[in-house]
C-alpha positions as CSV (number, residue, x, y, z in Angstrom):
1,X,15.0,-18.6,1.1
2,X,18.6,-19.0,0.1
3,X,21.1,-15.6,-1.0
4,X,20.3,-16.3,-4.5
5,X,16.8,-16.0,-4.3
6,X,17.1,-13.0,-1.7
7,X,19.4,-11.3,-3.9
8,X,17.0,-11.8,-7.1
9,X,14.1,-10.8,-5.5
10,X,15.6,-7.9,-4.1
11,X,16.4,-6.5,-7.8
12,X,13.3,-7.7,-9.4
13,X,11.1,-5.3,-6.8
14,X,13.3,-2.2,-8.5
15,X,12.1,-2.8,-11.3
16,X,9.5,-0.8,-12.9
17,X,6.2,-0.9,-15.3
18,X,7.6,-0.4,-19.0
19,X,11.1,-1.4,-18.6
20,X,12.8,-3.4,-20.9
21,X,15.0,-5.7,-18.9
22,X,18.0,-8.1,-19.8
23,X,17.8,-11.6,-18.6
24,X,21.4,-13.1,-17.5
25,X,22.6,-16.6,-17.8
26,X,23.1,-18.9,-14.8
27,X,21.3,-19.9,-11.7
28,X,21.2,-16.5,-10.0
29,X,19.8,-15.1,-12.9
30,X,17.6,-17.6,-13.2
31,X,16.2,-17.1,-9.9
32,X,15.9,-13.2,-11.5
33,X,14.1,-14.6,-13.9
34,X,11.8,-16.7,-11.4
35,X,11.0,-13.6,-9.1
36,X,10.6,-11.1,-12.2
37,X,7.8,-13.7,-13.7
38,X,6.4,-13.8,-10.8
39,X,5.8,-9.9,-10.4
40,X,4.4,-10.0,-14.1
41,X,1.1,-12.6,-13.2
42,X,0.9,-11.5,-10.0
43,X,1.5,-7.6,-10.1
44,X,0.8,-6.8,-13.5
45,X,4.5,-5.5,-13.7
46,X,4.8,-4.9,-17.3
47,X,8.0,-5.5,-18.7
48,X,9.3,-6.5,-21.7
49,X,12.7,-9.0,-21.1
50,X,15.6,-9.7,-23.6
51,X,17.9,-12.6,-23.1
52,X,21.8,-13.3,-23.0
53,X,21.6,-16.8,-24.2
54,X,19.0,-19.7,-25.7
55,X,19.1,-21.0,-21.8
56,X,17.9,-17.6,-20.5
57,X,14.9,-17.3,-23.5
58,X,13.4,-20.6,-23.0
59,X,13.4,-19.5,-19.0
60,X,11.6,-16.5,-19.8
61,X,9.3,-18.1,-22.0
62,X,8.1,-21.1,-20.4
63,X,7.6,-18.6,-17.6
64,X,5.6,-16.2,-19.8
65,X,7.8,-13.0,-19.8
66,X,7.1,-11.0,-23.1
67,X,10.7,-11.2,-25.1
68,X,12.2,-9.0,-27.6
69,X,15.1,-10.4,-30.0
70,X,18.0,-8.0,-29.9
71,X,17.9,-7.1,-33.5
72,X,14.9,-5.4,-32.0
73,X,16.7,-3.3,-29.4
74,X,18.1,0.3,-29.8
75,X,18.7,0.2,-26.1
76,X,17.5,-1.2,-22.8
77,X,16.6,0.1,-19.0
78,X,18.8,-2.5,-16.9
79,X,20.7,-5.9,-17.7
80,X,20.7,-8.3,-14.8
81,X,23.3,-11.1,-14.3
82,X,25.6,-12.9,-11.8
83,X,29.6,-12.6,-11.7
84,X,32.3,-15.2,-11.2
85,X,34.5,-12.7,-9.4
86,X,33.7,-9.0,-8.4
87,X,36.9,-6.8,-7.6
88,X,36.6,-3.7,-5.1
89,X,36.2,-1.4,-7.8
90,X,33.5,-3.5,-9.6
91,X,35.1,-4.7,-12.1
92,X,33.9,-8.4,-12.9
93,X,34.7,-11.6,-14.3
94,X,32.5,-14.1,-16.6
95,X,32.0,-16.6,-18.9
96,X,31.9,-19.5,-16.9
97,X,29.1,-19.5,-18.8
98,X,30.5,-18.9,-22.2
99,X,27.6,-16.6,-23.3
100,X,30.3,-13.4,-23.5
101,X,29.2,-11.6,-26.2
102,X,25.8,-11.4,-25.8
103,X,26.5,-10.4,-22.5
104,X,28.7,-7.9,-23.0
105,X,27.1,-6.5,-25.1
106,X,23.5,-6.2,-23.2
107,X,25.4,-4.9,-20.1
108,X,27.1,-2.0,-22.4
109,X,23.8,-1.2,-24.2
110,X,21.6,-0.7,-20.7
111,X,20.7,2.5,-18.9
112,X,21.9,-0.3,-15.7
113,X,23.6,-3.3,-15.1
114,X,22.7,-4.7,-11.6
115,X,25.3,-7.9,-10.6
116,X,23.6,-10.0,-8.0
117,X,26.4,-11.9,-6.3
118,X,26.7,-13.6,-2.8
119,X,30.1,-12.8,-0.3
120,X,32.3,-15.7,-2.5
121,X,32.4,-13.9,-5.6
122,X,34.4,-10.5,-3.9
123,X,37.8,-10.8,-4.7
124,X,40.9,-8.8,-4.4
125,X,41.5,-8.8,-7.8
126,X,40.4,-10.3,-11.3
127,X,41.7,-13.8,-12.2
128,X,42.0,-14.6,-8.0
129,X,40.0,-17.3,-8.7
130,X,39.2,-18.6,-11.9
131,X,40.8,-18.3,-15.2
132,X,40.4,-15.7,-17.8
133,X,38.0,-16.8,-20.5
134,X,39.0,-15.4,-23.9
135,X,36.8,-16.4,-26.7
136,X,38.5,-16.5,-30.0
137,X,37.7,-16.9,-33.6
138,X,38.2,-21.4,-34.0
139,X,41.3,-21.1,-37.1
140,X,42.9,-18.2,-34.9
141,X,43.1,-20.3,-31.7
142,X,46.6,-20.9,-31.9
143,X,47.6,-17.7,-32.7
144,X,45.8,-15.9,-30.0
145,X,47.4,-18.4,-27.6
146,X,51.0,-17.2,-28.8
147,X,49.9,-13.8,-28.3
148,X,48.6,-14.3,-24.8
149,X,51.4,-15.9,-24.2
150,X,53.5,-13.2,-25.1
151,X,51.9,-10.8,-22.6
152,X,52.4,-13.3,-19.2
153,X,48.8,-15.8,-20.2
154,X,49.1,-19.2,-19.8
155,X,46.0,-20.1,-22.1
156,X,44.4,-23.4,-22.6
157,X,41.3,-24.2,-24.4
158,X,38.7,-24.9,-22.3
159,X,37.0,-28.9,-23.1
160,X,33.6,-30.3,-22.2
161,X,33.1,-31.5,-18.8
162,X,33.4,-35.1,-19.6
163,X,36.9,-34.3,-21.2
164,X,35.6,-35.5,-24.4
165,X,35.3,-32.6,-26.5
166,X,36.3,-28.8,-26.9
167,X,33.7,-26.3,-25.6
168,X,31.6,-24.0,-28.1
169,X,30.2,-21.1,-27.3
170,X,26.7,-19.7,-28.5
171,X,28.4,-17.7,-30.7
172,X,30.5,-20.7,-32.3
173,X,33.9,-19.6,-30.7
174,X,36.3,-21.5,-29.1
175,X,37.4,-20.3,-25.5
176,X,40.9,-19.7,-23.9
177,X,41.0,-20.1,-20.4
178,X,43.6,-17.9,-19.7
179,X,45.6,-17.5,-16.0
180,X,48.0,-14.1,-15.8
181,X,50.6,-13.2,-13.3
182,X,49.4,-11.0,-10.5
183,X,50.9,-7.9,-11.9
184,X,48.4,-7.6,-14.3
185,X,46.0,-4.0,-13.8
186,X,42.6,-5.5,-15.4
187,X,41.8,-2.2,-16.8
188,X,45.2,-2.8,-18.5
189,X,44.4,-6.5,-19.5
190,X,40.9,-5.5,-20.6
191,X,42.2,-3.0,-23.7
192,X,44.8,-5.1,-24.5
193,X,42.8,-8.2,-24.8
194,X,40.5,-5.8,-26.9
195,X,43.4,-4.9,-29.1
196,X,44.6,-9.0,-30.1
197,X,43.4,-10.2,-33.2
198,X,41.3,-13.2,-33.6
199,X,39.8,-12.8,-29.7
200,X,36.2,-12.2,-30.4
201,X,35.0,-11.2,-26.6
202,X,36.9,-11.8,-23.2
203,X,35.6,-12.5,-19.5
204,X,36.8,-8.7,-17.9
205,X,33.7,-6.0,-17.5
206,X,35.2,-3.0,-17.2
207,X,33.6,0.1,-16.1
208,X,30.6,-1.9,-16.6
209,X,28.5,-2.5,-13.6
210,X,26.5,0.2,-11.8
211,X,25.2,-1.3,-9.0
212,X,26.3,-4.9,-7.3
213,X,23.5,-6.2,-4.9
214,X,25.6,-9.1,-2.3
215,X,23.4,-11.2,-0.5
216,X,24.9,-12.2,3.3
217,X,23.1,-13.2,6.5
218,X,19.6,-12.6,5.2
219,X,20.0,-9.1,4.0
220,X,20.9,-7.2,0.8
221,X,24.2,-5.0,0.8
222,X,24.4,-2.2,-2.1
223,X,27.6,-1.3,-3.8
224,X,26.6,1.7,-6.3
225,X,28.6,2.6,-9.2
């Protein structure tokens, strides 16, 4: 068993008959997914799932987790997903994926928001790594990249991987990847991204998570919120 699956099987045994649970995007919560499914034919768990993107709904289906669309949600018991980066105070980065706003706003609506993550993801700080990923609004794109410029962002939009074509995200916005100077607080980034015009969703959960669940040498460390 590798740390994806320990890590996703760890957080699929906490969860409880008549949860409704939020499915991430990406091969760690896909393996969620996997182990949750599996508790459901075997167990009986019953749980209702909602997903972050078209990728995560036809996992859960083919798997034959019950779904809910979120127009049907007034709330939910935990959201489940990976990170790209995790700093020391648990604030993340995503949208590698480009599912943000979906995400976003699962993880805001649960009761919980459990980030399953292996020892690469901890960083010292947000944008270490990777790139910020702002998604903007397609005729503002310009704009927003003058006004992340303004504030210290070297922005570019992100293309497909064949370098063929400009990336769209599910919810039919163009993304910024968007590197910032090392002086930048990310709690400080995160309202001022909020506050630029035309950026529909960005990568930084703030004040977000409430549990991260690493997996390293065959065991599962808890960091609680």
């Amino acid at each position: 068993m590798n740390d994806k699956e320990l890590v996703a099987q760890h957080a699929a045994r906490k969860i409880e008959n008549g949860m409704i649970v939020g499915l991430g995007t990406g091969s760690t919560a896909n393996c969620f997914i996997e182990a949750l499914a599996r508790r459901h034919h075997q167990e009986g768990l019953k749980v209702q799932t909602v997903s972050s993107s078209v990728v995560s709904a036809i996992k859960a289906r083919e798997l034959g987790l019950p779904l809910l669309a979120v127009e049907q949600l007034t709330g939910l018991d935990v959201y489940v997903d990976g990170a790209d980066e995790v700093a020391p105070d648990m604030t993340l980065l995503k949208g590698r994926g480009f599912d943000l706003v979906r995400e976003k706003l699962l993880a805001g609506a649960s009761r919980e928001f459990w980030v399953l993550i292996d020892p690469g993801k901890r960083v010292g700080r947000i944008g270490e790594r990777y790139a910020i990923p702002v998604e903007v609004i397609p005729f503002a794109w310009q704009l927003v990249k003058e006004s992340l410029a303004a504030i210290g962002g070297k922005a570019e939009l992100r293309q497909t991987a064949n370098k063929d074509g400009l990336v769209v995200t599910s919810h039919g916005s163009l993304v910024l990847d968007t590197a910032f100077a090392e002086a930048f607080d990310s709690h400080t980034l995160d309202t001022v991204l909020n506050g630029i015009p035309g950026v529909v969703e960005h990568g930084i959960f703030s004040h977000l998570a409430s549990a991260v669940f690493c997996a390293k040498a065959g065991r599962v460390e808890e960091q609680i919120a």
